[in-house]
N, C-alpha and C positions, 0 to 999 in steps of 0.2 A: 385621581384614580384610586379605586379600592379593589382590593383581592379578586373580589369578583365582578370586575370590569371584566365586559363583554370582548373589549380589545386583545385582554390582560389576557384572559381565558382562550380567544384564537391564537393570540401565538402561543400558550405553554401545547396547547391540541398540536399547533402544527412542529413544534419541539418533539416532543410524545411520537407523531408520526413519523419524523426524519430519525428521529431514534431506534425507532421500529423496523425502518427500513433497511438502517443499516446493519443492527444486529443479525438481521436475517441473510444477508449478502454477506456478510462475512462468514457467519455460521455454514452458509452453504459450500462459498469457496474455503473455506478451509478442512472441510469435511471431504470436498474433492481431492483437495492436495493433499492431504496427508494420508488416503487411504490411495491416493496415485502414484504418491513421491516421497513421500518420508516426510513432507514442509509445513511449516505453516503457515498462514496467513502473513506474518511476519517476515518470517523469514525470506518467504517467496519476493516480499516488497523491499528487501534489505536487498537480494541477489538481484534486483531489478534497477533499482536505483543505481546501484552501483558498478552497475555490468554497462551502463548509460554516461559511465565517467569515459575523456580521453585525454590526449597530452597536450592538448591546446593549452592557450589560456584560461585558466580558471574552471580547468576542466577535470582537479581532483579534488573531491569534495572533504572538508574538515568533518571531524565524527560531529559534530553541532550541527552542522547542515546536513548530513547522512538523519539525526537524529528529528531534525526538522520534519527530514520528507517521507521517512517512515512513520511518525507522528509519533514518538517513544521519547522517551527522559531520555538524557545523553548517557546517564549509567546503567540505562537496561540496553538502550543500541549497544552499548560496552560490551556489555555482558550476550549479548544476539551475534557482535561480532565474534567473541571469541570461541562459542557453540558453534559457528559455523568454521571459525577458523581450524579450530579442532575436530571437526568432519571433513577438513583440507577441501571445502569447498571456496574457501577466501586464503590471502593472505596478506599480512601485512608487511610494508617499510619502512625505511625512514625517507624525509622528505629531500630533495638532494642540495634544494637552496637554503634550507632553515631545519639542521638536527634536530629542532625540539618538535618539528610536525612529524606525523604520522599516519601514512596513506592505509588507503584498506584496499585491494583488489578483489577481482573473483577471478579463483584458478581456473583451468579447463575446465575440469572436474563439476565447477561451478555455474561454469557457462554452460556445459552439457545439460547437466542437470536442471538451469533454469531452462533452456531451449527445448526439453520434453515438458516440461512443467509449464510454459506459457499457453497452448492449448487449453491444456486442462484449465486453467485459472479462468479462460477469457470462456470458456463455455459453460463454467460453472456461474460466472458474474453472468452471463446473456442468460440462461434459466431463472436464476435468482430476479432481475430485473424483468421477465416475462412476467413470472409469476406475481410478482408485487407489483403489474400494473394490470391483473384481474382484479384487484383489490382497488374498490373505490375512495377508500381514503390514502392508499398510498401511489395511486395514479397518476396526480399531478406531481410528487417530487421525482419518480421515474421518468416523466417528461423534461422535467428540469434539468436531471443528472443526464440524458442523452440530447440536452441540447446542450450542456456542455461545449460536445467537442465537434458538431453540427459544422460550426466555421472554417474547422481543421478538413474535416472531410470534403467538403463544397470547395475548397482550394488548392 
């Protein structure tokens, strides 16, 4: 294979494109949130995840997996938890079996605020994904990202 293999060259295009895609989905909904709610992008996915934690089993999440599923280094979720914590929309414990963990909740305050904020987000994501499926080159991965959850819905 050489740089300019024709394989080589469709996937960096369809790289290029899913890159494209998401830029603009994000750029969108965080242009939403933040002129609706005060949020960002991030943020909004920090109060989300973690408003989704309960007291089951395995059901408070360590900052590594909080930083997993927000897609963030574990020391900028750090630093995302404590900007929120400091706007008292989170807060945190200790863990009650193991002193050296450290839970993170979201306060009322938090949960209010994500629960006018989910609307917003999920209309500004269905815009964003309308619109980038007029767009012939980014058509088919808008197809892709809503077949996603296709299986979820259907069952």
């Amino acid at each position: 294979m050489t740089a300019t293999d024709p394989a080589l060259t469709a996937l960096a295009s369809g790289w290029g494109a899913l890159s494209v895609l998401h830029g603009r989905i994000e750029t969108h909904i965080e242009r939403a949130l933040q002129s609706g709610h005060g949020l960002s992008v991030r943020e909004y996915s920090l109060l989300d995840v973690l408003s989704r934690q309960h007291d089951g089993e395995g059901g408070h999440l360590q900052m590594k997996q909080v930083a997993d599923a927000v897609v963030l280094s574990q020391s900028a979720t750090t630093r995302l938890v404590t900007r929120l914590e400091d706007r008292g929309l989170l807060a945190r414990y200790l863990c009650p079996t193991d002193r050296r963990g450290i839970y993170t909740n979201v306060t009322e305050a938090g949960l209010t605020l994500l629960a006018e904020a989910r609307p917003t987000n999920n209309a500004a994501l269905r815009e964003a994904l309308d619109a980038a499926a007029r767009n012939p080159e980014l058509a088919s991965l808008v197809e892709a990202v809503e077949a996603v959850d296709a299986p979820a819905r259907r069952g």
